[in-house]
C-alpha positions in Angstrom: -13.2 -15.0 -33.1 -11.2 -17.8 -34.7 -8.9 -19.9 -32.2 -5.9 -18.5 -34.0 -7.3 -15.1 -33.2 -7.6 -15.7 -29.4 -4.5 -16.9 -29.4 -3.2 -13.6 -31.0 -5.3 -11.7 -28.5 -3.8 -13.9 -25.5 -0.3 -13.2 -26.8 -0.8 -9.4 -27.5 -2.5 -9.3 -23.3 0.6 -10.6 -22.2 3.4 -8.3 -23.6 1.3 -5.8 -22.6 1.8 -6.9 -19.4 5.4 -7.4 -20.1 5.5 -3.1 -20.8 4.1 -2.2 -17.6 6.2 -4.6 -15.8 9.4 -2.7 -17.7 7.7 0.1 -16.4 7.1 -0.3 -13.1 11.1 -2.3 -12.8 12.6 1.4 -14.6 11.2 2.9 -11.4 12.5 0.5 -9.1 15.9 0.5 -10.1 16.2 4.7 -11.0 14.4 5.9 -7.8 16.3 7.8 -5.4 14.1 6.7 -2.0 14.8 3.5 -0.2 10.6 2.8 0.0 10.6 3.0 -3.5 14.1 1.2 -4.8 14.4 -1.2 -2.0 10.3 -1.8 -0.9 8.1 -1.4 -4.3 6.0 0.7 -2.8 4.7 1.8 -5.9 2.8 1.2 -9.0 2.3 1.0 -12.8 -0.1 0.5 -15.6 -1.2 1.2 -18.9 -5.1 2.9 -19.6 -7.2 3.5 -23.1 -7.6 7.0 -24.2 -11.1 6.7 -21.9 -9.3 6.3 -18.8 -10.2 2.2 -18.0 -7.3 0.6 -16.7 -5.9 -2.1 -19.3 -3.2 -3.9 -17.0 -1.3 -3.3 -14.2 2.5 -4.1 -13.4 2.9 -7.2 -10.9 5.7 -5.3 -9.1 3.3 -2.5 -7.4 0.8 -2.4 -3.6 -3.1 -2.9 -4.0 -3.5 0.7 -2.2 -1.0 2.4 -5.2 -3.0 0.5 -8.3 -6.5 0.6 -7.0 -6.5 4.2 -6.1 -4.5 4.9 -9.5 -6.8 3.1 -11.3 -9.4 6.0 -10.2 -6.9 9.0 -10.2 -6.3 8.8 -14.5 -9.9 9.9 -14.7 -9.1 13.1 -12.4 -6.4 13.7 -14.6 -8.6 13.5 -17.5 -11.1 15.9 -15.8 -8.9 18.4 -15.2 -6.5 18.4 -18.2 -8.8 18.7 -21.5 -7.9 16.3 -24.6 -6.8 19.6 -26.8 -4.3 20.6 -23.7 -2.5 17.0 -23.9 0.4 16.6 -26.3 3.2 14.2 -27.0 5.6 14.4 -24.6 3.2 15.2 -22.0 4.1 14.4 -18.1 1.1 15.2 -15.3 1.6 15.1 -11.6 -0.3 15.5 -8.6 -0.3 14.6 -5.1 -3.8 15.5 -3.8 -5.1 12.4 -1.5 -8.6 12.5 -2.8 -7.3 12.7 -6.8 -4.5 10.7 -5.7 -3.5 7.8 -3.0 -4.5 9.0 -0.5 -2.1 10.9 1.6 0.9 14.1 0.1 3.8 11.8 0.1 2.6 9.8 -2.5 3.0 11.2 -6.2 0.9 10.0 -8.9 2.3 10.6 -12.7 0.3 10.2 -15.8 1.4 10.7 -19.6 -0.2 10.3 -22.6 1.1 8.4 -25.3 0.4 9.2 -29.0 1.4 7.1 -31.9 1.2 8.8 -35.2 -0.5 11.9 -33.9 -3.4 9.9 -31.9 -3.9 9.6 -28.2 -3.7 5.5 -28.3 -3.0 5.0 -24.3 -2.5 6.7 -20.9 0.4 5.7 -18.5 0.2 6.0 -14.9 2.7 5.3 -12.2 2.9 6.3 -8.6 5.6 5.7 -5.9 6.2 6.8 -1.9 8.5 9.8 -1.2 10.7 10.3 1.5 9.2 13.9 2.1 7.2 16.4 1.4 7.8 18.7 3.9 5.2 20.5 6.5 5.2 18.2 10.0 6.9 15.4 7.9 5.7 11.9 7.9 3.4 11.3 11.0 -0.3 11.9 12.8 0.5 15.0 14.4 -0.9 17.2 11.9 -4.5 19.0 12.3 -5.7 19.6 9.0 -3.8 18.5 5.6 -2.6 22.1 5.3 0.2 21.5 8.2 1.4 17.9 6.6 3.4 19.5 3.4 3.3 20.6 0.0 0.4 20.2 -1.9 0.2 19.5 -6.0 -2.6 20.1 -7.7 -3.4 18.3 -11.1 -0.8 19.9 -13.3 1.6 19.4 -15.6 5.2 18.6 -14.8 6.7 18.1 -18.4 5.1 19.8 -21.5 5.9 18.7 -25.2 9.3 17.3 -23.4 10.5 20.0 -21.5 10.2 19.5 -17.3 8.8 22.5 -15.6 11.7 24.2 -13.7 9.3 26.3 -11.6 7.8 23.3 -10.2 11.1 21.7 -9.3 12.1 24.9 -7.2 9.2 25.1 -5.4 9.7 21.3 -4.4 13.5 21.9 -3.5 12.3 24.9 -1.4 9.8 23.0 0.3 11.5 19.5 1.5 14.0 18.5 3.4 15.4 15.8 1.3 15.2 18.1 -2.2 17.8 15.9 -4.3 15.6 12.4 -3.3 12.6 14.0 -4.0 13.2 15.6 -7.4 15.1 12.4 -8.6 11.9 10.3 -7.6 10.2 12.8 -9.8 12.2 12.2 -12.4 11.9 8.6 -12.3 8.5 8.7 -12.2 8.2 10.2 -15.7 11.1 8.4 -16.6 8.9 5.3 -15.7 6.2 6.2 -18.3 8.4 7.1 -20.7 9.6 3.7 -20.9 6.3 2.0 -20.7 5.3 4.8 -23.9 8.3 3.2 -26.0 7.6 -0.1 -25.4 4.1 0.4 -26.6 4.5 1.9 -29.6 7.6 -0.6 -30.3 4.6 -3.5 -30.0 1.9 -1.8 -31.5 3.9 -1.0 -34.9 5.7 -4.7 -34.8 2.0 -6.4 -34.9 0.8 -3.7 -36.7 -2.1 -2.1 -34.4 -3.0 1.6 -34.9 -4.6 1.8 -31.6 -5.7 -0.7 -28.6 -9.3 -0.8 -29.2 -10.0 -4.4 -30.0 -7.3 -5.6 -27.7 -9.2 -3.6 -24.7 -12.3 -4.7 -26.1 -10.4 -8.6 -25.6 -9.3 -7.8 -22.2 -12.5 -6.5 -20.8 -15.2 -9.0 -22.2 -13.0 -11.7 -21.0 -12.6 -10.5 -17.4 -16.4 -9.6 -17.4 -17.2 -12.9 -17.9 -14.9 -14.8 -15.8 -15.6 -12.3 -12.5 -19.8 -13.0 -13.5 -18.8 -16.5 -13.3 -17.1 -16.5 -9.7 -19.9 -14.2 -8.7 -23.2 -16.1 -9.6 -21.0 -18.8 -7.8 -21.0 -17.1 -4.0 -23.6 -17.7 -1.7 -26.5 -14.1 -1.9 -26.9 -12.1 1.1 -25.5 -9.4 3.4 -22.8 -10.0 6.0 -21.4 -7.4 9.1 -18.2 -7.5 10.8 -16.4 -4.7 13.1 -12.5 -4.4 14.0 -10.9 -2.2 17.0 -8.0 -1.1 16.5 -5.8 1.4 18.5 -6.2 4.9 17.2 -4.4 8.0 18.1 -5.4 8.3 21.5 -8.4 6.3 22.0 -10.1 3.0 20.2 -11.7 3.3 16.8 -14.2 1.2 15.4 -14.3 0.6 12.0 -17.6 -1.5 10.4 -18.7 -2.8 7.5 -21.1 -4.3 5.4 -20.6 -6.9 2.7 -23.2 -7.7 0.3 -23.2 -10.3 -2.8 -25.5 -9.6 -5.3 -26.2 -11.3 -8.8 -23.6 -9.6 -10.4 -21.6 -7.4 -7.9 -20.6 -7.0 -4.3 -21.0 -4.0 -2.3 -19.4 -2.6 0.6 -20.8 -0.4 3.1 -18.3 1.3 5.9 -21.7 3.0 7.8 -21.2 2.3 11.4 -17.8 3.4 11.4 -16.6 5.7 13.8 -16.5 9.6 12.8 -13.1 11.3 11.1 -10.5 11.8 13.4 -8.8 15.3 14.7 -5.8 13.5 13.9 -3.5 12.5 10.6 -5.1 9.2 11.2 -8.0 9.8 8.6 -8.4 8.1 5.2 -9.7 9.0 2.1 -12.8 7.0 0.8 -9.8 6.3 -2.9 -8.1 4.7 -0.7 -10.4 2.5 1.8 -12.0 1.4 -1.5 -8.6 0.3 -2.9 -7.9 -1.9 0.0 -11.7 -3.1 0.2 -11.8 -4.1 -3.8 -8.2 -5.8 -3.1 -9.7 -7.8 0.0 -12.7 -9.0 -2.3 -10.5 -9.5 -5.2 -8.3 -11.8 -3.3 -11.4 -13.7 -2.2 -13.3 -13.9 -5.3 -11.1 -14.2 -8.2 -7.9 -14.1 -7.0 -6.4 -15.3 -10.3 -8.0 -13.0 -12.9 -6.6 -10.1 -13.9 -7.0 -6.7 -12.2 -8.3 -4.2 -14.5 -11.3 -1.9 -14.9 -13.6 -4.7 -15.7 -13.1 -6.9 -12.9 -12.9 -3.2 -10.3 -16.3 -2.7 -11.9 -17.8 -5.7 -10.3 -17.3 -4.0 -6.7 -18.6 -0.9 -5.2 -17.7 1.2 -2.2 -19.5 3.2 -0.4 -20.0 5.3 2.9 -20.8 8.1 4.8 -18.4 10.6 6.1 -16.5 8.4 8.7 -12.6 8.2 9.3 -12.6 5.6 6.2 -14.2 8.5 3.8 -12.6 11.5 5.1 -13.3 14.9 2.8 -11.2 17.8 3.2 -9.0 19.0 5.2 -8.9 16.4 7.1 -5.1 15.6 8.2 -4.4 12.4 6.1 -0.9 11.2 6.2 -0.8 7.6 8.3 -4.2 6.8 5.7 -2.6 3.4 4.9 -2.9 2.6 8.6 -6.6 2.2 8.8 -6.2 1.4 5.0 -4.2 -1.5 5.5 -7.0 -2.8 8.5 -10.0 -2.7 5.5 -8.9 -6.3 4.0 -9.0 -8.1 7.9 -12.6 -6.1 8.5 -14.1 -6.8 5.1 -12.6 -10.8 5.4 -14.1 -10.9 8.3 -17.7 -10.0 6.9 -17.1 -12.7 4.3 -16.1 -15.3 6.8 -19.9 -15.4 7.6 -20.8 -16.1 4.3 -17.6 -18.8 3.7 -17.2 -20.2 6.8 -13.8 -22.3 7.0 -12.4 -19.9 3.7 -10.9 -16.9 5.2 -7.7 -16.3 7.0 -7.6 -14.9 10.6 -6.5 -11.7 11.1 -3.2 -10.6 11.2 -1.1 -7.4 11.9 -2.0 -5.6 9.4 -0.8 -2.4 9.3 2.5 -1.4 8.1 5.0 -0.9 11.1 7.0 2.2 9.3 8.7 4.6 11.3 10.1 7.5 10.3 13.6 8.8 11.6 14.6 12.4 11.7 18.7 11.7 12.7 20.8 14.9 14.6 24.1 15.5 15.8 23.5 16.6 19.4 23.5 20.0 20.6 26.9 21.2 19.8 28.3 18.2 17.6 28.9 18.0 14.6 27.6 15.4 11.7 25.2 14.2 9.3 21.1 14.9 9.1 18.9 12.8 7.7 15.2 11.8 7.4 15.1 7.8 7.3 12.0 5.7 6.2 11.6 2.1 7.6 8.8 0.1 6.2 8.3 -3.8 8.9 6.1 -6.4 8.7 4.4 -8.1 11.9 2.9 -11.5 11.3 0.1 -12.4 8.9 -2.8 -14.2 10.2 -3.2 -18.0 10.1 -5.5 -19.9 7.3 -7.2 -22.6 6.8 -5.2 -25.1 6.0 -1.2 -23.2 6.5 0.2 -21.6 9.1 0.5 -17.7 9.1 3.6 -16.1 7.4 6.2 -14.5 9.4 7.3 -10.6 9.3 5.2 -11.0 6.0 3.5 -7.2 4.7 -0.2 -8.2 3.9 -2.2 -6.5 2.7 0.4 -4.0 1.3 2.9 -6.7 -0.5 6.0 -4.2 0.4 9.1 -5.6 0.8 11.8 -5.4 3.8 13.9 -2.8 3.4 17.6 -4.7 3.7 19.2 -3.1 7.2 22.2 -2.0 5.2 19.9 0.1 2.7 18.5 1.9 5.8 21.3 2.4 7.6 23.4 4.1 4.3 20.8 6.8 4.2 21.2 8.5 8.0 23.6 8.3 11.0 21.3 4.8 12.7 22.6 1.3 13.4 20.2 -1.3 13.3 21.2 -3.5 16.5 18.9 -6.2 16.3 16.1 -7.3 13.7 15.2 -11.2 14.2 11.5 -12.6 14.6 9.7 -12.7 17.5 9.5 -16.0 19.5 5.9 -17.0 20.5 4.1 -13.8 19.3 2.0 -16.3 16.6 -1.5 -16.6 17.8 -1.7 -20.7 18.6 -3.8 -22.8 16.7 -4.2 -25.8 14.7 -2.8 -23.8 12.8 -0.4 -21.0 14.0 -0.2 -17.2 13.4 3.0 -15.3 11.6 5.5 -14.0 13.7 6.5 -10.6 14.2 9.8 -9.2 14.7 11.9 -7.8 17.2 14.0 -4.8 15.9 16.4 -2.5 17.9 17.1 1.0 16.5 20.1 3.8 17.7 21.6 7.0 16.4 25.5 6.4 15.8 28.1 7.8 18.3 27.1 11.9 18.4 24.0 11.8 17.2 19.9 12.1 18.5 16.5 10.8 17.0 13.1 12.1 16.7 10.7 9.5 14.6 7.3 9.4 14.4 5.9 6.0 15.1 3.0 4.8 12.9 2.2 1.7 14.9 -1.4 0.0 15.5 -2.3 -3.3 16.9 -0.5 -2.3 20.5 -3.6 -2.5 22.5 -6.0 -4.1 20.1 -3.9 -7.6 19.3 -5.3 -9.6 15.7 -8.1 -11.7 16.2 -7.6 -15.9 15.7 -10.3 -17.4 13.9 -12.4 -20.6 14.2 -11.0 -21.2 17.9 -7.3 -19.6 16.9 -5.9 -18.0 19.9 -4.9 -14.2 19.2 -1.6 -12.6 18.1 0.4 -11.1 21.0 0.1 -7.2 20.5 2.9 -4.5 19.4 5.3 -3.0 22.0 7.1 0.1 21.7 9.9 0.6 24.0 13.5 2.0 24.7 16.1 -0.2 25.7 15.7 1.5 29.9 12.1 0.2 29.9 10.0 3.3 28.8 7.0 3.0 27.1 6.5 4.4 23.6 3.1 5.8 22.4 2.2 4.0 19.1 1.7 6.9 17.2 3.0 10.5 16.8 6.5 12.6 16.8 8.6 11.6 20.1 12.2 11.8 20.8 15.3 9.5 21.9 18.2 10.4 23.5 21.7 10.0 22.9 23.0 6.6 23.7 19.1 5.4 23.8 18.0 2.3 21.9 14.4 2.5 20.1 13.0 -1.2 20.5 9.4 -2.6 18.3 8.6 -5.7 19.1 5.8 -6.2 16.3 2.6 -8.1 16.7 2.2 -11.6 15.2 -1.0 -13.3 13.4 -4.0 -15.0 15.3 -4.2 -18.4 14.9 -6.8 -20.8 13.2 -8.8 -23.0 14.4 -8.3 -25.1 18.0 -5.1 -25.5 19.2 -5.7 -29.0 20.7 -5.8 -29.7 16.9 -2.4 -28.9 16.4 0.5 -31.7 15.9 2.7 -32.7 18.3 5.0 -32.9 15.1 4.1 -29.3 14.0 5.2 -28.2 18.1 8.3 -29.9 17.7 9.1 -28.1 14.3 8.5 -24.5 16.0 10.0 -25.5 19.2 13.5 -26.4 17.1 13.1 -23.3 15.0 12.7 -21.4 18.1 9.2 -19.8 16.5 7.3 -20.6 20.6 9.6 -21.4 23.5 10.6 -24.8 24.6 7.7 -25.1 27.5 5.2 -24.0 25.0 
């Protein structure tokens, strides 16, 4: 290919990039859910007619992408190519053809230009509800934790399947959130079709072949490159964490090959009888992300450079097969990255991050008037951030969401959808694991019904009894608490109620540190001392 021809290509890759991120920013700014408008906890991308990922939208989380990246190809198992017309909108929310867990929803639609099937869109986003126990670990099987939507379609030739929509409103509690996050979803894809077709007849392509063809022999070659460039051999790590009521163990394997890495969760500790469980779609999404961040962090993501990695295990809570109860997945989800750095740290030494909390701190709210009063209902979603861990050469970032990449949901967003005041939400002095250099912060964050009213919410908390490690010498984080405001313990997980006139208190657990403390600056003390980050006789 001439240089005037790469060049093309190069050009042609990035406003292809450019539609998916129109694509992924129509969902942002139409949806109806605070996760989805005010987070991003969602994702977008473009696919050839086989089903191979092309590009993904910046805006988006790892576990969303990765696992969408797999779910087109269910799609296009289930729904034949004679079945799929213009105008076409296909839905599911099964978590092992899906994300991972009911409450996320997965779109797909093809896109035809002049009568041929030149692309696939995809898009997935969080919704506030799906009925059944709502969002929590309380269920026993996946049957109790809501609706379930098989591979199906939810617009033909154009025209949205009304049956569908009032089985949805007669199913959730929040009906008018939920079927306007429907709509946005295929809204989302319809914009990323129009987009495409508007490119592909300005340059003058009748279909994506030799662009994909571009895409895919460039990323091959620059993922063999990092590859061939990592030391060879096999590397083990394990991580604690907190469980529903008792420790699990999680394990893994990391192997570097010639010309892949493998993964290997055997060792890991059996599925749980709780909604703690994850589907192997979405352990691998998190594990792929983890290695992607460490081996080519700057290439593209796309079926080419997914292909260098492969996941496997046996049946363990990180590969759990139906019916397993599924909903908190992205707790032990979000854990993969720390457990599969922490393999690699063996083989990098002085490379990889310590780890840090991990695991999302959402909560979700279920607001009341009390017995007798009268006011509003609602079902609120928080997504917080404790600390990231400390690397090698920075300090950790504060009330930062890695590995998820969500965003903070602004206090006045949250508190517009139910009957809540957010009292206090500040980070948490001295809850950085010390080092040379230090952990992340957590937060501190104070939750209460308004004047009248009660709260349920389940918690979805880990990293309470099992703090983040530090690495090379770093000290730990200090773990998660979950309090009221009269001193009473919370457990970290599950449904559980507070009164009237009660404050709900998460104190969030920070990052280890990195590396030996007696290494750190008397300069870099004085700087966290007048921020306030440790205490003045730290």
């Amino acid at each position: 290919m001439s240089d005037i021809g790469e060049i093309r290509m190069q050009v042609m890759w990035n406003r292809l990039i450019s539609v998916v991120e129109e694509q992924a920013l129509t969902l942002l700014r139409t949806a109806f859910s605070t996760s989805v408008r005010e987070s991003g906890d969602l994702s977008a991308g473009v696919f050839d007619p086989r089903g191979q990922m092309l590009a993904q939208a910046v805006t988006g989380t790892p576990g969303h992408v990765n696992t969408m990246a797999e779910a087109v190809l269910h799609f296009m198992n289930e729904i034949s190519r004679d079945q799929m017309f213009a105008g076409d909108t296909y839905v599911t929310n099964d978590p092992w053809q899906g994300t991972g867990h009911l409450h996320d929803i997965t779109m797909v639609s093809p896109s035809f230009l002049n009568g041929e099937l030149v692309a696939f869109f995809a898009c997935t986003a969080h919704v506030v509800d799906v009925g059944g126990r709502g969002f929590g670990a309380d269920g026993k099987s996946v049957y109790e934790e809501g609706i379930q939507i098989p591979i199906m379609k939810f617009a033909k030739k154009g025209k949205v399947n009304l049956d569908v929509v009032r089985i949805l409103r007669a199913n959730v509690r929040e009906p008018n959130q939920v079927v306007g996050d429907f709509y946005s979803l295929a809204a989302c894809n319809e914009v990323g079709h129009r987009r495409l077709v508007d490119m592909m007849k300005e340059i003058g392509l009748t279909s994506l072949d030799g662009l994909g063809e571009f895409i895919f022999s460039r990323t091959r070659d620059a993922m063999l490159e990092r590859i061939e460039a990592l030391p060879k051999g096999s590397w083990s790590n394990e991580l604690v964490t907190d469980g529903y009521d008792e420790p699990v163990k999680l394990a893994a394997m990391v192997s570097v090959r010639d010309d892949h890495v493998e993964v290997d969760f055997t060792g890991t500790d059996p599925m749980s009888r709780w909604g703690i469980n994850c589907p192997i779609i979405y352990s691998k999404a998190y594990a792929c992300y983890a290695l992607k961040c460490m081996v080519a962090p700057d290439i593209p993501n796309n079926a080419a450079s997914l292909a260098f990695f492969t996941v496997s295990s046996p049946v363990n809570i990180l590969n759990a097969v139906r019916p397993a109860p599924v909903a908190l997945r992205h707790i032990f989800g979000h854990m993969v990255p720390d457990l599969v750095l922490g393999a690699f740290s063996k083989a990098l030494p002085g490379k990889i991050l310590a780890e840090g909390a991990g695991a999302l701190w959402n909560i979700h709210i279920s607001a009341r008037p009390v017995a007798g009063g009268s006011g509003r209902r609602a079902e609120v979603l928080m997504f917080n951030s404790g600390g990231m861990g400390a690397r090698p050469e920075l300090d950790g970032l504060s009330a930062t969401a890695f590995p998820s990449g969500v965003h903070t949901m602004p206090i006045e967003a949250t508190e517009h959808t139910g009957p809540i005041v957010i009292w206090r939400k500040e980070l948490r002095p001295n809850s950085g694991g010390d080092g040379e250099f230090r952990g992340g912060l957590g937060q501190i964050i104070e939750i209460a019904a308004t004047d009248g009213h009660e709260f349920d919410f389940s918690a979805m908390f880990d990293r309470v009894n099992h703090p983040p490690h530090g690495r090379d010498g770093g000290k730990p984080g200090v773990a998660g608490v979950v309090r009221l405001d009269d001193g009473t313990r919370m457990r970290p997980k599950g449904w559980q109620h507070v009164p009237a006139g009660r404050k709900l208190i998460l104190e969030l657990p920070g990052g280890g540190g990195y590396g030996d403390p007696a290494k750190r600056g008397a300069a870099a003390r004085a700087n966290d001392r007048s921020k306030g980050y440790i205490s003045e006789n730290e």
